[in-house]
C-alpha positions, -999 to +999 in steps of 0.1 A: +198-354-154+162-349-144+135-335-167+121-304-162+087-299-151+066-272-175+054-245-157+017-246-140+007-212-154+020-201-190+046-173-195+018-150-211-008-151-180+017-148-154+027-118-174-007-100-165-010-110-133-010-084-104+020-085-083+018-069-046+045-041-054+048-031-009+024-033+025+030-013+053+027+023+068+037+049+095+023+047+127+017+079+149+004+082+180-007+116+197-023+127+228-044+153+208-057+126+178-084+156+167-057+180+164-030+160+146-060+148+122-062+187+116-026+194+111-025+163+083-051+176+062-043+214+063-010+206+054-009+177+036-040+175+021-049+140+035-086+130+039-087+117+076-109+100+095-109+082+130-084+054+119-062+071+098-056+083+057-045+064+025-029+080-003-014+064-034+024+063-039+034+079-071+067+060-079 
């Protein structure tokens, strides 16, 4: 039976480490841009610019 190696980075700082919980988004293309930049921030209240809005997830 092999030994086991000890892990490189103790339990307690891996613990607190930031973990990359999802990447990716929704893609849209439009032959009016200006206009479907309009409709996302009257209605959803997105700050838009030329290349597009973020927004935080709340889950």
């Amino acid at each position: 039976m092999q030994d086991q190696q000890p892990s490189a980075t103790p339990a307690s700082a891996a613990d607190t480490t930031p973990k990359v919980t999802g990447i990716g988004g929704i893609f849209f293309f439009s032959e009016n841009p200006e206009q479907t930049r309009d409709w996302y921030a009257r209605n959803l209240g997105l700050e838009v610019n030329e290349w597009g809005a973020t927004f935080e997830s709340r889950v």
